[in-house]
Structures are given as structure tokens and as C-alpha cells.
N, C-alpha and C positions, 0 to 999 in steps of 0.2 A: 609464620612469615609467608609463606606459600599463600594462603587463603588470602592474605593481606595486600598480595603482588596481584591475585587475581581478579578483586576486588579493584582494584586502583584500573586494571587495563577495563573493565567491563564500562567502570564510571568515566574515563578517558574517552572510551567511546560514542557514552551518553553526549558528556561534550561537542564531540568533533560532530554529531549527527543532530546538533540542535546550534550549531555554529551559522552565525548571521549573514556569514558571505558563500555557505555552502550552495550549489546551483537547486535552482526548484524546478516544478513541473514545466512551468512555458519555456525554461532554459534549454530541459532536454529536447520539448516539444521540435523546437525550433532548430536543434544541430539535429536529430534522431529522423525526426519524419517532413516531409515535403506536402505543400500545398493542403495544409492544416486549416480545416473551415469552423470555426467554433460555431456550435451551437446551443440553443440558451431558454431557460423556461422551463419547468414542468407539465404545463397544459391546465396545472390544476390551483397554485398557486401563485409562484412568481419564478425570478432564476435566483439561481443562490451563486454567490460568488465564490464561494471557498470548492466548490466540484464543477471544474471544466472540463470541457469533451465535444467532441464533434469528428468529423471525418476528416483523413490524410489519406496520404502512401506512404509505404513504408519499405524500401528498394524497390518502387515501382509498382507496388501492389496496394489498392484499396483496404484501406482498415478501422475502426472504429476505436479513435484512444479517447480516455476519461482519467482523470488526473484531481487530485488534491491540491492546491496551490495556496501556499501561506503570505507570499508579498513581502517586501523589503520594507520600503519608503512605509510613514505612517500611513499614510492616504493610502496606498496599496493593502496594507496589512488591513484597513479597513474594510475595503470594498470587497476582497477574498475573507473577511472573517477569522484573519489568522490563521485561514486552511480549515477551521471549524464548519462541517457541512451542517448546515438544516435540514430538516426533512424533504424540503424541497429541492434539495441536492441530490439526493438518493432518487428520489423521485425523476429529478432529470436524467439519472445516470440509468434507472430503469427504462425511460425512454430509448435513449442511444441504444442499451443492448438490445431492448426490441429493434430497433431499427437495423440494428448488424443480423441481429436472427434471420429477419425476412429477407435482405440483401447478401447474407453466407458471407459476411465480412468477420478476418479474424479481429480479435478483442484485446487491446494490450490495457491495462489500469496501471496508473502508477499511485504511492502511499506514501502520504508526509502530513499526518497530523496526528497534535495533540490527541485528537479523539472528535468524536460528535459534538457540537455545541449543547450545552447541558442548559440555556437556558429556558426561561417558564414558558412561553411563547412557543418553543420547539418543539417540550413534552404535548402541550395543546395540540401542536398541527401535528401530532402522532410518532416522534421522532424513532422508539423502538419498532413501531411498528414498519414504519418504511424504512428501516435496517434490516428485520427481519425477512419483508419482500424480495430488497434486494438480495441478502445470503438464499433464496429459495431459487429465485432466479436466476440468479449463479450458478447452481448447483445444476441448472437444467439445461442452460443454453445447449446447444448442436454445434456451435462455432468455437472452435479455438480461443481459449482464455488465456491470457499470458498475466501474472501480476509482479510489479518491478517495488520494493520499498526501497526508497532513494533516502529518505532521510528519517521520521520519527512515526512509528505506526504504532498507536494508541489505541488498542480497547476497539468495539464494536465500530467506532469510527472507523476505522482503518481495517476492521472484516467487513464491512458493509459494500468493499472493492476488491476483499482480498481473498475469494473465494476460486482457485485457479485451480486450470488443469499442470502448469508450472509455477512456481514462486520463484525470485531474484531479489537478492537483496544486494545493494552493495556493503562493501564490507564495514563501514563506521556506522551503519544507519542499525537501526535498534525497531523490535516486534515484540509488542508485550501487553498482555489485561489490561496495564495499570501502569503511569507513569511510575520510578523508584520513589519519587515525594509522596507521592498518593497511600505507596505501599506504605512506608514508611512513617506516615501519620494513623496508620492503620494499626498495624505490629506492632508499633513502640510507640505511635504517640508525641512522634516530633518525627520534623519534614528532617532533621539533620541526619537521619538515618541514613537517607538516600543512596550511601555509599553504598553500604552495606547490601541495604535492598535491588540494587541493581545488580550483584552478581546472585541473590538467590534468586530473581525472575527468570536467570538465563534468556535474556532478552537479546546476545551477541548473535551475529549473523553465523560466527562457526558453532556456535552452541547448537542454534536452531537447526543447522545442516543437521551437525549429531542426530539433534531429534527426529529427523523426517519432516520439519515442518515448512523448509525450503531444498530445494534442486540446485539454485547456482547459487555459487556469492563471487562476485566483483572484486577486485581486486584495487582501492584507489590509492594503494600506497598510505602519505600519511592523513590525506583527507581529502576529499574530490574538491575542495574550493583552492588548493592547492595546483591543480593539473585539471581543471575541467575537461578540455576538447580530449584528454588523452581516458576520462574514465569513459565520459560519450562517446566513446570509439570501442573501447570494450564492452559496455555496456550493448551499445548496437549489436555486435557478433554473437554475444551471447542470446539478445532477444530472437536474431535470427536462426540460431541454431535449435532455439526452444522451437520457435514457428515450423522451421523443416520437421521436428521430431514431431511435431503435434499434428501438422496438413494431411498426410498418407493415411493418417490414421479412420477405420469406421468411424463417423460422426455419433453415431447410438454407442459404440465401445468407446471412444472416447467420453461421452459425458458420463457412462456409468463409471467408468476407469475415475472420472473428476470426484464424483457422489463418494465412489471407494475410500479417494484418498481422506475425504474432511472425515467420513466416518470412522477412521481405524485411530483417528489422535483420541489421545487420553484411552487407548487399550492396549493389551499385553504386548501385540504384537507389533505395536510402531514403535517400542523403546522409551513410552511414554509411561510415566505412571496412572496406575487406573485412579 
């Protein structure tokens, strides 16, 4: 009964973090930070609409945010690709951090997709390979990484942003390989598994604390589309408290201190299994 109850709260929260009126990326964009210039394009192929980013402030301070946005309306969920980046998303978002690098602007990413767009087109224009980029990238920048998962972080999609010197997740939003359906088709061979498969990912934002694999989690009560302005409100103080912890810090100790953290998951000593 135990296993049964704990199952049910992990899949409740699959729900509430793939709920159609939960707020997206431009929602926070627009309560969290001020005089937000989006920017658009990769240089090398086009602009992808599922990965926006560009320059703000954030309490008064220059900053470089990059964000996954899924869309409501059809035509919206269109034009963002249902939050599925292309290659040429990562590629933009490589752009931007270069540009915060040379500018000493910190870096906030936020995380809300299914995953990378898996189609033929994508793998063509190199789709793993500018994931990979960008996790390298990451792992180097000198500036301040902050990443926020607001709602569903899927798979290399959603490492391709989420390489941080802090992680934040709020607390219905879900971090995991592998959607539960995907698992679930996989293990057993039918997408009905997915209950099941969602408590063995440990894909809950206090699971993941447990594990070391995030810093804070948010607090939205029973689901941020419920109370918006009031999780944007904590959501903000947490980002800033991560920013104060992170600013003081050696820029060379802090990026290795970043390198440290992605390389100790999945060893002895993060609580991970090898």
C-alpha cells in the first residue's frame, strides 16, 4: 500500500507539471525579469521557436536568460514547437551564452520540455551533436549559471540548458531520461505502465534534492497555475539568493566547483547509484 500511495503522489505530479494552464517560460519572463530584449537566430541556420533568450535585468542587474517555451493557443504551440528545441535552438542558446561570457553577464536557463524534437530533419542538421556543444559549454562558462525547471524536463532536451552551477526546480515540475510512457513502453511494453514508471525514475523534485541532482525546490502549494504571481514571487528570491551565493565566488573556482558537481552523479559519493 505504501509503494501504491507513493506511486500515485509521483504520477499526481507528472499531471500537475504537464497541466495546460500551468504558467510557461514568457509568463515568468515577464513577472521575474524587466526590459527583456529577445533575441533570435543561430547565424548558421534559422531561429527555432521552442528556445528563447535574449537580454533583461534582473533586480536591476544585466543578465542573459534562455528559456524553453511550449505555447497554449494552437498557433502558439506551433510556432514554439511545443517547447521542442531543433538544433538550431541549442545553437542559438550557444550564441547568447557566448555573448553573456564576453559581457560577465550572469546566466539564468529555464526547463519545460518534452525533450529535443526527434525529428529526421533535426538528426540531419546534427541535433545530438549541438546538445553536446551546448552541455560542454556549460560546463565552462566563467559566468554564473542559475537553471530553474518550471515544468517538464525531458531527456537531453532539457540537459542541453541544464547544466548549472545551481539547479531549482519548482516542486510539481518533473526531471527525468525518459518521459514515464516512454519508460513504460520500454520495461513492459505498454505506455499504461506509466504509473508505475514514474515513481521508479525518481523524477520528483524532493526525490532529486535527495539525490544531489538539485539545490532548491519551490514551494507552489497545490500547483503554480493555481497561485501564479505568488510562486513568481518565490521563485524570484530563491533565484536571487542562488545569484548572491554564486557572484562572490572565484570565477575559475566557481566553474570548476560547476565541472565537479555534473561529474560526481552516478558515483559513490553523490548518493547515486554507480
Amino acid at each position: 500500500m505504501k509503494n501504491k500511495a507513493a506511486q500515485s503522489k509521483a504520477w499526481k505530479t507528472v499531471q500537475i507539471a504537464r497541466h495546460p494552464d500551468r504558467p510557461q517560460f514568457l509568463d515568468y519572463v515577464s513577472e521575474i525579469f524587466t526590459e527583456f530584449d529577445a533575441l533570435h537566430g543561430d547565424r548558421l541556420y534559422g531561429d527555432d521557436g521552442a528556445m528563447v533568450g535574449g537580454l533583461a535585468r534582473f533586480n536591476g542587474q544585466a543578465v542573459m536568460v534562455v528559456g524553453q517555451h511550449r505555447g497554449r493557443s494552437t498557433r502558439e504551440k506551433l510556432q514554439h514547437n511545443f517547447g521542442m528545441s531543433n538544433p538550431e535552438g541549442y545553437r542559438k542558446s550557444q550564441r547568447l551564452l557566448d555573448m553573456a561570457e564576453r559581457f560577465n553577464l550572469p546566466v539564468f536557463t529555464f526547463i519545460d520540455t518534452m525533450g529535443a524534437y526527434p525529428g529526421v530533419g533535426a538528426e540531419e542538421r546534427g541535433q545530438a551533436e549541438a546538445i553536446a556543444t551546448s552541455l560542454a559549454q556549460l560546463s565552462s562558462l566563467k559566468v554564473p549559471v542559475i537553471a530553474t525547471v518550471l515544468g517538464e524536463g525531458g531527456s537531453g532536451g532539457a540537459l542541453g540548458i541544464g547544466v548549472a552551477d545551481r539547479v531549482i526546480m519548482l516542486s510539481h515540475s518533473i526531471y527525468s531520461v525518459i518521459s514515464p510512457e516512454g519508460c513504460a513502453s520500454i520495461l513492459w511494453k505498454t505506455a499504461e505502465k506509466a504509473e508505475q514508471a514514474s515513481e521508479a525514475l525518481a523524477l520528483t523534485a524532493d526525490k532529486l534534492k535527495e539525490l544531489g541532482i538539485v539545490e532548491y525546490v519551490v514551494d507552489e502549494g497545490e500547483g503554480a497555475h493555481l497561485q501564479p504571481d505568488v510562486v513568481m514571487d518565490k521563485l524570484k528570491h530563491v533565484l536571487q539568493a542562488a545569484l548572491d551565493e554564486l557572484v562572490p565566488m572565484d570565477a575559475n573556482a566557481r566553474c570548476e566547483a560547476r565541472y565537479q558537481r555534473l561529474m560526481k552523479f552516478g558515483s559513490d559519493n553523490s548518493g547515486l547509484a554507480s
